[in-house]
C-alpha positions in Angstrom: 19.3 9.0 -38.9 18.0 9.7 -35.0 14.7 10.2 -34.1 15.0 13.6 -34.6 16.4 13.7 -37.5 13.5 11.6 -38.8 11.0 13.7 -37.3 12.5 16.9 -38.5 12.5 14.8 -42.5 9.2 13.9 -42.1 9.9 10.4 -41.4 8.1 8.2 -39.0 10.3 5.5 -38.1 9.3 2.2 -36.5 9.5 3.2 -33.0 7.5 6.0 -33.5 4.6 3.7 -34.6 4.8 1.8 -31.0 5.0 4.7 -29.0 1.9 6.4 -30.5 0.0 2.8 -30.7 1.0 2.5 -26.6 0.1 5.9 -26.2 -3.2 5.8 -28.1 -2.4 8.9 -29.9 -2.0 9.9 -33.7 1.4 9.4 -35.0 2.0 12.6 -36.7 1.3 14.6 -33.4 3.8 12.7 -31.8 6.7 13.5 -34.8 5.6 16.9 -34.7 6.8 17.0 -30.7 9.8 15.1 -31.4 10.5 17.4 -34.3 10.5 20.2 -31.7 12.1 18.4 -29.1 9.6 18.4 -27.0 9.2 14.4 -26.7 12.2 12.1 -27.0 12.4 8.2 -28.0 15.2 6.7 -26.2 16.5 3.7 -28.6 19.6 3.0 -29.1 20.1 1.8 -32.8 22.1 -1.4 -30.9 19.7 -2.1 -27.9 18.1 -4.8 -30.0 15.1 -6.3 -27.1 13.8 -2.7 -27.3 10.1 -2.1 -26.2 10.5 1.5 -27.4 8.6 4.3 -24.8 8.2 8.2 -25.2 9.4 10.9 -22.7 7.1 14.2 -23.1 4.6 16.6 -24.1 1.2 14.7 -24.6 2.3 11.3 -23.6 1.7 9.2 -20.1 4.5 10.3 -17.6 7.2 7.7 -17.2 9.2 6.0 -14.0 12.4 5.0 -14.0 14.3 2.7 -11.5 17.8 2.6 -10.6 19.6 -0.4 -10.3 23.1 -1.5 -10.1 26.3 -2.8 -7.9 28.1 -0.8 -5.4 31.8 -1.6 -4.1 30.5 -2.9 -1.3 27.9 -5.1 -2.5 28.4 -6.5 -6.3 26.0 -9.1 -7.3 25.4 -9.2 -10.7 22.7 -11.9 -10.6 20.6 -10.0 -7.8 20.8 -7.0 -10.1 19.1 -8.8 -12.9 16.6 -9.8 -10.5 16.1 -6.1 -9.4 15.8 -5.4 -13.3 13.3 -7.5 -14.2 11.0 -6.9 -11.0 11.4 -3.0 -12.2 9.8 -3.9 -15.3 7.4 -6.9 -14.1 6.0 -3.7 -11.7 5.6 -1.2 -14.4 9.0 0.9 -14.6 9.4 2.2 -18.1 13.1 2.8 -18.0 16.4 1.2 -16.2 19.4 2.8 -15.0 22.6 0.7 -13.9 24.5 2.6 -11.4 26.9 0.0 -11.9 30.2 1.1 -9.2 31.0 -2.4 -8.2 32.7 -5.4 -9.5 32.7 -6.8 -13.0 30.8 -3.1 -14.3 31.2 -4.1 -18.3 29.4 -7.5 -17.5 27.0 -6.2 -15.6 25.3 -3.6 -18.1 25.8 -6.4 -20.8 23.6 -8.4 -19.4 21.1 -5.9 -18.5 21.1 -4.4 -21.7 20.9 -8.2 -23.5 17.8 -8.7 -20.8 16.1 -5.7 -21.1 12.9 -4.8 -23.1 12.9 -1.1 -21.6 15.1 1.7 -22.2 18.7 1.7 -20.2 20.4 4.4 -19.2 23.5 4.7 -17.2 26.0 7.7 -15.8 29.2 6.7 -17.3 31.5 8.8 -15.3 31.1 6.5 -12.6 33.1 3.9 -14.1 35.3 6.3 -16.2 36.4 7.1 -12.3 36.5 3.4 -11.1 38.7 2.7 -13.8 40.8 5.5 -13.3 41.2 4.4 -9.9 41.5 0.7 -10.0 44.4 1.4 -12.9 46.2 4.9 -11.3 44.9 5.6 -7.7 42.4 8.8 -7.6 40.3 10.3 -9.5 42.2 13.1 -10.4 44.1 10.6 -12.6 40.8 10.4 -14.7 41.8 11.9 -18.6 39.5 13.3 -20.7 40.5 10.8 -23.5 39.5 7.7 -20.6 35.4 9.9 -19.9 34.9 9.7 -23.6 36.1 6.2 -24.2 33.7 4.6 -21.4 31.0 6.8 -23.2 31.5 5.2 -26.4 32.3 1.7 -25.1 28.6 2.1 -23.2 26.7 3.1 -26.2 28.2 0.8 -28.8 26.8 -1.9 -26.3 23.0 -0.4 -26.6 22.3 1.9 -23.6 19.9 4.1 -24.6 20.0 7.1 -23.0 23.0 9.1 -20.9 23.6 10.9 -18.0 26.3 13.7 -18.7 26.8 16.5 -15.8 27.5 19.0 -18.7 26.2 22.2 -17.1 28.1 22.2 -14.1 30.6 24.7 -15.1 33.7 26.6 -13.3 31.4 29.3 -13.2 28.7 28.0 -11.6 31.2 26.2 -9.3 32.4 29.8 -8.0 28.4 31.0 -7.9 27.9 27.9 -5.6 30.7 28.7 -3.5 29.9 32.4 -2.8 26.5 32.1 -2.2 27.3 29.0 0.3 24.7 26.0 1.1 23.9 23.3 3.6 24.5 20.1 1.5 27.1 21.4 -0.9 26.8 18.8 -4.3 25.0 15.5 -3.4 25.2 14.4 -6.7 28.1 11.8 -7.2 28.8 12.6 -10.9 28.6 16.0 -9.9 30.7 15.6 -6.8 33.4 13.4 -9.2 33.4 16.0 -11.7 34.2 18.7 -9.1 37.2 17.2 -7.4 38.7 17.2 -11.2 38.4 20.0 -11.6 39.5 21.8 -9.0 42.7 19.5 -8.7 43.5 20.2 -12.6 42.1 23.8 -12.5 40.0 23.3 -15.3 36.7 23.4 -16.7 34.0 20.3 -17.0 35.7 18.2 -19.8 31.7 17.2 -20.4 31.1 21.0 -21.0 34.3 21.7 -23.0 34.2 19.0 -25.2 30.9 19.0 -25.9 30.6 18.4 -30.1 32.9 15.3 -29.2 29.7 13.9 -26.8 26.9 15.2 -29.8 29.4 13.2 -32.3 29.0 9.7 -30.3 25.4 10.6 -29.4 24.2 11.1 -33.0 26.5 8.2 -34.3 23.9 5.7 -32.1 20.9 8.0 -31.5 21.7 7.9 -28.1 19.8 10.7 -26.0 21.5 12.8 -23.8 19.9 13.2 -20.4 21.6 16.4 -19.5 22.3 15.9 -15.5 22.0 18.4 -12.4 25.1 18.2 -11.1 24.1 21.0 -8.8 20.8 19.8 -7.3 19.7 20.4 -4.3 20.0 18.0 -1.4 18.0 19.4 0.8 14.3 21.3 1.1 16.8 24.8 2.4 19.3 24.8 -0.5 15.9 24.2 -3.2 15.9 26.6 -6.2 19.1 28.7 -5.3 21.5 30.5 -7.8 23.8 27.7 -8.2 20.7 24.9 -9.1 19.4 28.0 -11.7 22.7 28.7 -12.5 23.5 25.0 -14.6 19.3 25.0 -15.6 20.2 28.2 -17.7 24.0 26.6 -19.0 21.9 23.5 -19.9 19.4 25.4 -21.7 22.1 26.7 -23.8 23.5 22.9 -24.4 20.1 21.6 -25.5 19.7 23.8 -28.2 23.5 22.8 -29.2 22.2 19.2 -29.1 19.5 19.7 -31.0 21.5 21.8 -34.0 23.1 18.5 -34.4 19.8 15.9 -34.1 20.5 14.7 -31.0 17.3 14.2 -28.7 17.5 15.9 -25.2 15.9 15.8 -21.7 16.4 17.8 -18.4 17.4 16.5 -15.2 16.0 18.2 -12.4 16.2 18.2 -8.2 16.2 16.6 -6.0 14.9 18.3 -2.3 11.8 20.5 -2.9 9.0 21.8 -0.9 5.9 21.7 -2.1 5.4 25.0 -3.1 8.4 25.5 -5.0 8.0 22.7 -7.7 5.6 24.0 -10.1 7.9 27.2 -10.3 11.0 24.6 -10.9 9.1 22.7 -13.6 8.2 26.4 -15.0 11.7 27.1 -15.0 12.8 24.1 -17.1 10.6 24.2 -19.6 11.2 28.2 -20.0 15.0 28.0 -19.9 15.1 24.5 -22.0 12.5 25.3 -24.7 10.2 22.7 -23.4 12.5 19.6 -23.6 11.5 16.8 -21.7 11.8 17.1 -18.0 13.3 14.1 -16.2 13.1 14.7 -11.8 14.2 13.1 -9.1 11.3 12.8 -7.0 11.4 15.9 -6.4 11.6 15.2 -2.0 9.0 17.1 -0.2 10.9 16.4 3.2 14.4 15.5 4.1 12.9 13.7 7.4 11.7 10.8 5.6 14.2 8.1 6.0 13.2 4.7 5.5 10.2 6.0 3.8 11.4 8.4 1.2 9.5 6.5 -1.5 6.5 8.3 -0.2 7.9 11.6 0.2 9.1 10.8 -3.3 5.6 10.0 -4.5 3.9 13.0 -2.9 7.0 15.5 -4.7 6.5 12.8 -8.0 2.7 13.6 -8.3 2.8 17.6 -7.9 5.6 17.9 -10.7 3.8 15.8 -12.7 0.5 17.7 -12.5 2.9 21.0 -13.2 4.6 19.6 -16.4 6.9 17.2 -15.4 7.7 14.1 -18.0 9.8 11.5 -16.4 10.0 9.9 -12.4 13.0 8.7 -11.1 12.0 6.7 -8.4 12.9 6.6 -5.0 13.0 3.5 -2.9 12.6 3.0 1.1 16.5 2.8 1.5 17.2 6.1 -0.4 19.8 8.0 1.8 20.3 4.3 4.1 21.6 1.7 1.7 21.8 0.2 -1.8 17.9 -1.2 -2.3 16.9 -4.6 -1.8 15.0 -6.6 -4.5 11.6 -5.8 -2.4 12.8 -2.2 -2.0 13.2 -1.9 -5.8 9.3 -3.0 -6.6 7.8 -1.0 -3.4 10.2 2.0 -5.2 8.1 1.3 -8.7 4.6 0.8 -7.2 4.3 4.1 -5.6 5.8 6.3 -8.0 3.6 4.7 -10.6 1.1 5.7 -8.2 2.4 9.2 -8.9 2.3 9.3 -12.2 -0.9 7.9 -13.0 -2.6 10.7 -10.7 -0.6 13.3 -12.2 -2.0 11.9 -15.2 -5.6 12.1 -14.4 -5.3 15.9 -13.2 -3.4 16.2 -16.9 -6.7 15.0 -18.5 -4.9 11.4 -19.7 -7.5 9.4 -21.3 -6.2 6.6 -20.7 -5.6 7.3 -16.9 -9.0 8.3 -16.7 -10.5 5.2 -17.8 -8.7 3.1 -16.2 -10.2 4.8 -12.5 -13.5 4.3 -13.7 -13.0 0.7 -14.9 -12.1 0.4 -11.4 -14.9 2.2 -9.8 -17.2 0.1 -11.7 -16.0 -2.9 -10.6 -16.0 -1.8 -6.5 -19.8 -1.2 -7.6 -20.7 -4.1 -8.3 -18.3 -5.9 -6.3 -16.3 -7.5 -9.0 -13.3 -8.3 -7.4 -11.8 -10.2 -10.4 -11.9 -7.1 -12.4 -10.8 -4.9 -9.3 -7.3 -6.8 -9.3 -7.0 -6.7 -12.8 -7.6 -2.5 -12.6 -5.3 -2.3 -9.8 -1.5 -0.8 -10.0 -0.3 -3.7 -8.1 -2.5 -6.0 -8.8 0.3 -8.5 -6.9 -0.2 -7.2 -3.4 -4.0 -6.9 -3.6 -4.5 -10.1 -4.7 -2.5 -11.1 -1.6 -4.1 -8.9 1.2 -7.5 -9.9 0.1 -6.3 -13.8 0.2 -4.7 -13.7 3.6 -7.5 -11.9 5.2 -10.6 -13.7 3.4 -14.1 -12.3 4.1 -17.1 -14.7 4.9 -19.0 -13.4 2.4 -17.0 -13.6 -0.9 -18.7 -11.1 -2.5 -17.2 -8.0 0.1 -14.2 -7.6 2.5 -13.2 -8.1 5.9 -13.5 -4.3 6.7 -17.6 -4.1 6.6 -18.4 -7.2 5.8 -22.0 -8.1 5.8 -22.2 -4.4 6.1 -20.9 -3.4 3.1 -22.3 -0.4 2.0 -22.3 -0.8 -1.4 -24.6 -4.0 -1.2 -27.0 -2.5 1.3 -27.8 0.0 -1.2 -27.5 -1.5 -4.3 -30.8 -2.9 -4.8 -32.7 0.6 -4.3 -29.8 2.4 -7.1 -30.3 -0.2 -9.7 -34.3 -0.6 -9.6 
């Protein structure tokens, strides 16, 4: 049975147990939400290391990190590194983007590492494979795309990236109506160049019951990508982008006729004040499945710190609705991220979420601010570290720049305000 499946049965399995124990919440609540699709618990019945998490309605809001070789840099080692440095800084989930190199051995090992849940895009190495063996991509059969699916799921990956909205149809919309950036996304972008060479529609989208047969088989949940995002603030929340939102609407419900668990990718480039209508959107065109965004980008002039235009985009979706951050890292749009690039990418999204949780009304969130406060109050640094979302760098800052008074910082010093005053608030 899937998550779902249970829900829908009554059943609370054993990784719903975890995720409402991490998420301090009553377990029946949190089937009821899966039972409606609303939250998903991506667990692979073969990823056995599984810390399981939950995507959705009611619960925390989650990051994700990408990870994963590239054909110009392939070091599988340094991506375990980048793995467990995703983790160690608070990511919930881990994609390999794996294009590079020994791709089977790579997501092996992650997957055999891993305590969170991994996801991956496998028509990036159903293409690799297709030209390594026969030249082009255009050489890519269907029978290859739904063999590297199965091959990556009977390993353990937990939850999918399938670009199964972006139709012929929305292919000609996109064309007509005419854009700056065209298709930035790369499974979108591969998928595209098929199908125009063959003349035919998204294998993904055609032979859909085939994917919801290997999905249910493992529990496997299908994160149902934007092939059509935009990639940049002018082409945000255009026909084309709402065009594949409606198609994957139409799929989710599909998905979940069969028991398989759902989310929703979403863009990309947005200004600020179009993401709460995109978050409205998706949740009004995909009954309220889980929404899973990248960033969204409040500026496209943020090279070398996109993380933080990332973060800003990250924080306002989550407020709106938003479920899941994909984070961004300071060489998004420059190069594949460095080991430091990868935890700086973590840190600030988790940033993100945890204010979007406070202005959500997150318990948890909330506490943990005031635990904090307290501390700066009565200048318990100890506890102040310990509060902190990188507790790694603070400890460092404050230890190469030591005060002469331990009990304050370097910026007031012996004129810290709090301790002026402190003796007059607490008589």
């Amino acid at each position: 049975m899937t998550q779902l499946s249970s829900a829908r049965a009554g059943i609370i399995t054993p990784e719903m147990k975890i995720v409402a124990q991490k998420e301090d919440i009553d377990v029946h609540s949190l089937m009821d939400n899966i039972a409606k699709g609303r939250v998903v618990i991506p667990a692979n019945i073969n990823h056995k290391k599984l810390s399981p998490c939950g995507i959705g309605e009611g619960l925390s809001i989650k990051v994700n990190a990408n990870i994963g070789t590239s054909s110009d840099h392939a070091d599988i080692d340094e991506e375990l590194e980048k793995m467990q440095v995703a983790i160690d800084a608070g990511a919930d989930a881990v994609m390999d983007l794996s294009t590079g190199g020994d791709i089977n051995a790579c997501r092996k090992k992650i997957i055999d590492a891993s305590t969170a849940p991994i996801g991956t895009v496998p028509i990036y190495q159903a293409v690799v494979e297709a030209i390594n063996s026969r030249g082009g991509v255009i050489h890519l059969t269907v029978d290859k795309i739904f063999e590297v699916i199965e091959t990556q799921v009977a390993e353990g990956v937990d939850f999918i990236t399938v670009h199964c909205g972006l139709t012929r149809a929305a292919l000609g919309m996109l064309k007509r109506q005419g854009r700056i950036t065209n298709i930035v996304s790369r499974g979108g972008a591969l998928l595209t160049t098929w199908m125009l060479h063959h003349d035919k529609e998204n294998p993904l989208y055609e032979n859909y019951d085939r994917l919801l047969e290997i999905a249910k088989k493992y529990d496997v949940t299908l994160s149902l990508g934007d092939g059509l995002r935009p990639g940049c603030l002018a082409d945000a929340t255009d026909r084309a982008q709402i065009h594949e939102l409606m198609t994957l609407g139409e799929l989710t419900e599909a998905a979940w006729a069969q028991d398989v668990q759902v989310m929703i990718e979403g863009p990309g480039h947005v200004p600020l004040n179009q993401i709460r209508a995109n978050i409205m959107l998706e949740k009004q065109l995909c009954k309220n499945a889980p929404f899973y965004v990248l960033g969204p980008l409040v500026t496209d002039i943020a090279a070398g710190h996109d993380h933080v235009a990332c973060a800003i985009g990250g924080a306002v979706a989550g407020e709106a609705g938003a479920d899941f951050l994909c984070y961004v890292t300071p060489s998004e749009h420059l190069s594949l991220p460095t080991i430091d690039d990868v935890r700086e990418g973590v840190i600030v999204t988790k940033i993100a979420a945890h204010a979007a949780d406070i202005a959500r009304g997150n318990r948890g969130a909330i506490e943990r601010d005031r635990r904090m406060a307290e501390a700066r109050r009565n200048l318990d640094w100890e506890t102040q570290m310990q509060c902190a979302l990188d507790p790694v760098k603070a400890r460092r800052v404050r230890g190469e720049n030591p005060p002469g008074e331990s009990d304050v910082c370097t910026m007031c010093g012996k004129f810290c305000a709090i301790k002026q005053v402190r003796e007059y608030f607490n008589s």
